[in-house]
VEXKOLMAR-717764 format. One line per field, with one value per atom (N, C-alpha, C, O, CB): residue number from 1; atom name; x, y, z. Coordinates in Angstrom, 3 decimals, m for minus. Glycine has a CB too. Layout:
N
num (NUM ...)
atomo (CA ...)
east (X ...)
north (Y ...)
up (Z ...)
***
This chain:
81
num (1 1 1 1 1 2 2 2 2 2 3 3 3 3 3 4 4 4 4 4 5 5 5 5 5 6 6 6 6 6 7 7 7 7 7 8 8 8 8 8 9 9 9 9 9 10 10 10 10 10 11 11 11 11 11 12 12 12 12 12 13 13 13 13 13 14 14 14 14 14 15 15 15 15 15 16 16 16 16 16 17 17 17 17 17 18 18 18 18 18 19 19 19 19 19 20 20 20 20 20 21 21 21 21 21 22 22 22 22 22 23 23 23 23 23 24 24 24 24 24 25 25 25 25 25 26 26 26 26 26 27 27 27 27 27 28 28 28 28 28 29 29 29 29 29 30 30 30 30 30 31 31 31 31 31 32 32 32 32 32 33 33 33 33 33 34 34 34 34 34 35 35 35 35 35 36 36 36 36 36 37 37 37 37 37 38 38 38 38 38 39 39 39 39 39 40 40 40 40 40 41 41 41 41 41 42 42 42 42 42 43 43 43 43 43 44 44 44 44 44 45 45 45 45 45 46 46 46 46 46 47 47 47 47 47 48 48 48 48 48 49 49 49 49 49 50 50 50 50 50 51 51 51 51 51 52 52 52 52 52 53 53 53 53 53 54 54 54 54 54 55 55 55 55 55 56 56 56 56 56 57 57 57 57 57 58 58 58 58 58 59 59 59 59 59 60 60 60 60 60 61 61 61 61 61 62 62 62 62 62 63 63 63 63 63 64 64 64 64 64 65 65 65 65 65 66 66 66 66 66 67 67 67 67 67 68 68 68 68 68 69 69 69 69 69 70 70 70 70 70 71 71 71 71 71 72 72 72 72 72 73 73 73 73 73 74 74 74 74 74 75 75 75 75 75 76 76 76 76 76 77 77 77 77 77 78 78 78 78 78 79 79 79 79 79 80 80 80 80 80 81 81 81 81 81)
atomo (N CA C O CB N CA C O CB N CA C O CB N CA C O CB N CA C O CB N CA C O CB N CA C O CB N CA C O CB N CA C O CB N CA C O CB N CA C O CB N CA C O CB N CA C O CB N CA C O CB N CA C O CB N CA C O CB N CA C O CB N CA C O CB N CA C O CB N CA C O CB N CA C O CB N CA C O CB N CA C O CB N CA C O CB N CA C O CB N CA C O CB N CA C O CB N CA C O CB N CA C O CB N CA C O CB N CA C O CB N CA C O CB N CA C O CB N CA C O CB N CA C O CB N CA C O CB N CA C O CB N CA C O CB N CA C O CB N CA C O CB N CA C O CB N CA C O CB N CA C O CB N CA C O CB N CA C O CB N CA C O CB N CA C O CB N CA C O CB N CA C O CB N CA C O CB N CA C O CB N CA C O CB N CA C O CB N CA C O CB N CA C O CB N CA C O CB N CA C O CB N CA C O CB N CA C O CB N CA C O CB N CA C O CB N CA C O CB N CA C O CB N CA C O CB N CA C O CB N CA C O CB N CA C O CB N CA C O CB N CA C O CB N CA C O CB N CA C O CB N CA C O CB N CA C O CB N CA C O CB N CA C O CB N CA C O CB N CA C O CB N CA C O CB N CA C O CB N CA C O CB N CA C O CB)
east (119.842 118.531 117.459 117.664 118.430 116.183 115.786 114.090 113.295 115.969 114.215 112.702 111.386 111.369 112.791 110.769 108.963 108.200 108.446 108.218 107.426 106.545 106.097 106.091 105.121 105.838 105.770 106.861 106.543 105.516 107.984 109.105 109.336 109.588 109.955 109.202 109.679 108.352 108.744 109.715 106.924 106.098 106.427 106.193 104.557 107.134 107.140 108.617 108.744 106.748 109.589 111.078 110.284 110.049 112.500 109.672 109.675 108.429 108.283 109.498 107.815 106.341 107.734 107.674 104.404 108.504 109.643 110.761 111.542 110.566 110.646 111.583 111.034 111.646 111.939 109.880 108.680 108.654 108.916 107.061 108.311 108.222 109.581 109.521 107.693 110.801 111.593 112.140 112.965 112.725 111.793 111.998 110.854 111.191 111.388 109.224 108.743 108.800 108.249 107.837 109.444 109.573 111.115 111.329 109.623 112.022 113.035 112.411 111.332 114.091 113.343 113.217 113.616 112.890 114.787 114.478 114.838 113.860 113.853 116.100 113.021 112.088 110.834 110.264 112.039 110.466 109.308 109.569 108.494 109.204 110.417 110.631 110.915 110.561 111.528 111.494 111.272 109.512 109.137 111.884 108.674 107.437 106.663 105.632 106.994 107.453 106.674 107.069 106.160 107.455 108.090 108.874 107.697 106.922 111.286 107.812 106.959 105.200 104.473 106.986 105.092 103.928 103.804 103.393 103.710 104.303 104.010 104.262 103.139 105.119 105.285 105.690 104.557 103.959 106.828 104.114 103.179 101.587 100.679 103.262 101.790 100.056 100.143 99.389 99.900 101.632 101.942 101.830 101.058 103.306 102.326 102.306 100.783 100.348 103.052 99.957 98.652 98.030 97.346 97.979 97.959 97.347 97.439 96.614 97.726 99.367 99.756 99.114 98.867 101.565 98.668 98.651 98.237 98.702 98.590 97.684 97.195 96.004 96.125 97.979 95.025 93.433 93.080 92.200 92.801 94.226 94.482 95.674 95.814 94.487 96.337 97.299 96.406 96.622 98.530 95.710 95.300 95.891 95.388 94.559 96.987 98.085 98.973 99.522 99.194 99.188 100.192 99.122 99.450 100.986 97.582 97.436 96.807 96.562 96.503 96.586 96.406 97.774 97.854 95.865 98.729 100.422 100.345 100.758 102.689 100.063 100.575 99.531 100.014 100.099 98.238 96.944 97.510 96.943 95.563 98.254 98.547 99.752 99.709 98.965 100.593 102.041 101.422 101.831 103.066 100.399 100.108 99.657 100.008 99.122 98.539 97.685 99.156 99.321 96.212 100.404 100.937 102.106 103.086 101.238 101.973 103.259 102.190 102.526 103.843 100.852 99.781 99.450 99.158 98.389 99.506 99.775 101.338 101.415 99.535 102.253 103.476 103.335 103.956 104.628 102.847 102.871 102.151 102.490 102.822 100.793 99.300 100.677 100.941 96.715 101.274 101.817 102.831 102.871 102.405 104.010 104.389 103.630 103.937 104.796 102.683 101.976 101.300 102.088 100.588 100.354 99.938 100.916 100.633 99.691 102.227 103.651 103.304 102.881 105.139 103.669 103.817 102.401 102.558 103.246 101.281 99.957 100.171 99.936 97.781 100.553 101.085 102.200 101.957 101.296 103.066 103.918 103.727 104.558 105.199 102.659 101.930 101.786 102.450 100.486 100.493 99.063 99.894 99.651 98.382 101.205 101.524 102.524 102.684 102.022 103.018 103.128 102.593 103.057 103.111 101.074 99.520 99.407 99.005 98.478 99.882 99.532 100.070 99.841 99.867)
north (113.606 114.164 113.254 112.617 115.599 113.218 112.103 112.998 113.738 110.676 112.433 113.572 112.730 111.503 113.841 113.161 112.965 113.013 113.810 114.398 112.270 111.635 113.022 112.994 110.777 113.871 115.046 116.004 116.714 115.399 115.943 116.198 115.703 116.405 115.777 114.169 113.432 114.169 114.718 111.490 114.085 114.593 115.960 116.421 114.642 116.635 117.666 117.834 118.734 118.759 117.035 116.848 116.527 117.316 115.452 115.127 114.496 115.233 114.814 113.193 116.281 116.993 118.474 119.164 117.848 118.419 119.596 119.061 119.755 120.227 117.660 116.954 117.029 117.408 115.623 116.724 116.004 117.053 116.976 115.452 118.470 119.686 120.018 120.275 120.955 120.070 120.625 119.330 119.495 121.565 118.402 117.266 117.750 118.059 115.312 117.632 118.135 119.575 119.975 117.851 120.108 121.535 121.717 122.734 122.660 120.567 120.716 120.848 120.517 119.606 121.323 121.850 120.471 120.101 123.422 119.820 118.922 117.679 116.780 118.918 117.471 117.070 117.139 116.114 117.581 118.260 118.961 118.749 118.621 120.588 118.684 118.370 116.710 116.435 119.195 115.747 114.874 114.330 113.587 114.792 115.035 114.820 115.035 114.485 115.155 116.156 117.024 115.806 115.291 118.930 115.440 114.833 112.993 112.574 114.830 112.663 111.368 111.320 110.500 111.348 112.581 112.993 112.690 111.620 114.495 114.007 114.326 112.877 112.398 115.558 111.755 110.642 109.806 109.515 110.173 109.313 108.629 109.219 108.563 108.987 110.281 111.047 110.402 109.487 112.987 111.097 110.871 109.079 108.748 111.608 108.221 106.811 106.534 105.821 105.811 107.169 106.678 107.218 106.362 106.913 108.231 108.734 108.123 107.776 109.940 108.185 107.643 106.337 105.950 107.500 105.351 104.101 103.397 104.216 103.642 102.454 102.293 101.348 100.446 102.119 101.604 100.909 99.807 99.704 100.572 98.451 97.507 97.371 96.313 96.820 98.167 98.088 98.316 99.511 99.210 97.986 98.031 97.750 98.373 97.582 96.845 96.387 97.853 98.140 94.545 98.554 99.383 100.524 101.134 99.822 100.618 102.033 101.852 102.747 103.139 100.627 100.175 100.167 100.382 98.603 99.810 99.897 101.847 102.493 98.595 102.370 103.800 104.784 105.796 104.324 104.291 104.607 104.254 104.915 103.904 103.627 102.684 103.717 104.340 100.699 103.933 104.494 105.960 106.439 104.653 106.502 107.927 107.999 108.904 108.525 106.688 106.979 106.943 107.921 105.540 105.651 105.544 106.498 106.252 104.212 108.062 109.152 109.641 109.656 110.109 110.070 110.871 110.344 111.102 110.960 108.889 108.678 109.057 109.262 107.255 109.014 109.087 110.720 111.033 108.523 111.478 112.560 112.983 114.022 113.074 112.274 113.146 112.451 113.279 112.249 111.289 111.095 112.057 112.531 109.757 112.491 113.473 114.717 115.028 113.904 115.126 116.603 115.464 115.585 117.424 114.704 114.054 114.398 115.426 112.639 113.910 114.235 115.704 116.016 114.223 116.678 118.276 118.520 118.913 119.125 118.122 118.903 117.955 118.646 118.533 116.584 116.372 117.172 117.334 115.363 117.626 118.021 119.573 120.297 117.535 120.005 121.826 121.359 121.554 122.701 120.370 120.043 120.410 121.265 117.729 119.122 118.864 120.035 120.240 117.389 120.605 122.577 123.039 123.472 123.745 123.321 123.628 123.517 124.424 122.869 121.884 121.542 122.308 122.103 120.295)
up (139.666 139.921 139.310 138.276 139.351 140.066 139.647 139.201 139.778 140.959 138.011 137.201 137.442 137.342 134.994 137.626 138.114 136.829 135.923 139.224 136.814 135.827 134.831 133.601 136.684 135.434 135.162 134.394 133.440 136.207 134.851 134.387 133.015 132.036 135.223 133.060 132.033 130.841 129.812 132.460 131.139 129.825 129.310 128.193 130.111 130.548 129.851 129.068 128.238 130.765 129.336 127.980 127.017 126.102 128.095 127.093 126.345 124.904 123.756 127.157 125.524 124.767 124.025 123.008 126.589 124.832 124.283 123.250 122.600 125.652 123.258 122.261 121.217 120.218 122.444 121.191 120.066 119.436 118.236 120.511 120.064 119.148 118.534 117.332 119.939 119.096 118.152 117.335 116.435 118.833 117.578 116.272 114.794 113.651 117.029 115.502 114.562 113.929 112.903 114.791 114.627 114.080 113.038 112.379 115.602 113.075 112.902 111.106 110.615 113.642 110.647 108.589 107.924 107.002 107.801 108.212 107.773 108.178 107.337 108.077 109.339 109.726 108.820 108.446 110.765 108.515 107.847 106.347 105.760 108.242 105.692 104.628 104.080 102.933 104.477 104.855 104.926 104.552 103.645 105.992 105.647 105.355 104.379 103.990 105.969 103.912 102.596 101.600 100.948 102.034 101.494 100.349 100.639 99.779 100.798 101.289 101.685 101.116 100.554 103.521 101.597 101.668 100.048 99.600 102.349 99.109 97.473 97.318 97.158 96.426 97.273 96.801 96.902 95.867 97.410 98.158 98.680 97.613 97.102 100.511 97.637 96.608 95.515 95.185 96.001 94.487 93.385 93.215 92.315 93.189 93.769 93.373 93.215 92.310 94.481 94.196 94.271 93.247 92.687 95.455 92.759 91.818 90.307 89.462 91.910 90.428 88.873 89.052 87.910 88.393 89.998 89.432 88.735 87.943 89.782 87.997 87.311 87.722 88.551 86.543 87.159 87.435 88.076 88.931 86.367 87.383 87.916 88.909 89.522 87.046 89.046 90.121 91.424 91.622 89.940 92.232 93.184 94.435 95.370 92.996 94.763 95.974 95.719 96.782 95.626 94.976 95.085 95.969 96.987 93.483 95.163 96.035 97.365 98.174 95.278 97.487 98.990 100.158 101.368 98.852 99.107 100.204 99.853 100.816 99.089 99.115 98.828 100.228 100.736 96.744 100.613 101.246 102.391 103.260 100.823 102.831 104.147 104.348 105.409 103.948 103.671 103.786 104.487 105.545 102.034 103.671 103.848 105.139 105.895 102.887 105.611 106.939 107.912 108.642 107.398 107.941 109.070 109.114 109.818 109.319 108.043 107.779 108.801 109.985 106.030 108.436 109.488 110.857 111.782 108.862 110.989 112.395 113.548 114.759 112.318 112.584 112.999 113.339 114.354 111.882 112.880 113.159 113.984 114.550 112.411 114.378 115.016 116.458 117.330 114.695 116.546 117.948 118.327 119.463 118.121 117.011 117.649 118.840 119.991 116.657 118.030 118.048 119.603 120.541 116.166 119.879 121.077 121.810 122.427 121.074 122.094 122.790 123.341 124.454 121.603 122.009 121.940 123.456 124.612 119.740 122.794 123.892 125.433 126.425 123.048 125.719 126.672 127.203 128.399 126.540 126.958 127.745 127.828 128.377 127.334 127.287 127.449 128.452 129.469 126.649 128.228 129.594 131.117 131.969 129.694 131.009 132.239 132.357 133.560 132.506 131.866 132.717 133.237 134.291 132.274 132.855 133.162 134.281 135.009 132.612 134.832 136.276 137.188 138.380 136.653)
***
């Protein structure tokens, strides 16, 4: 069977959610997340390359995620249709 462009956004918006929805998923993040804060915070004054790699880590955990969730509202939308 051969799936239509349409088809495919909408697996692929139904994958994305139960990946991000998965616990072990969500906790992963949590755990990245506190690590990634904590380094930045503890660092020290002159350590500046660490909280710039620690600032960078955090934006591309929050990009990795806003694409999941992009996925998730693509494959609503194209139900919609």
């Amino acid at each position: 069977m051969t799936r239509t462009p349409k088809d495919k956004r909408i697996k692929k918006g139904a994958d994305a959610e139960r990946l991000l929805n998965d616990p072990i998923i969500q906790e992963v993040f949590e755990k990245l997340e506190s690590h990634y804060n904590n380094a930045w915070v503890s660092s020290g004054l002159e350590d500046t390359q660490k909280r710039e790699t620690m600032f960078l880590a955090l934006r591309a955990l929050g990009e990795f995620k806003l694409e999941l969730e992009s996925m998730i509202l693509g494959g609503k939308l194209a139900q919609n249709e």
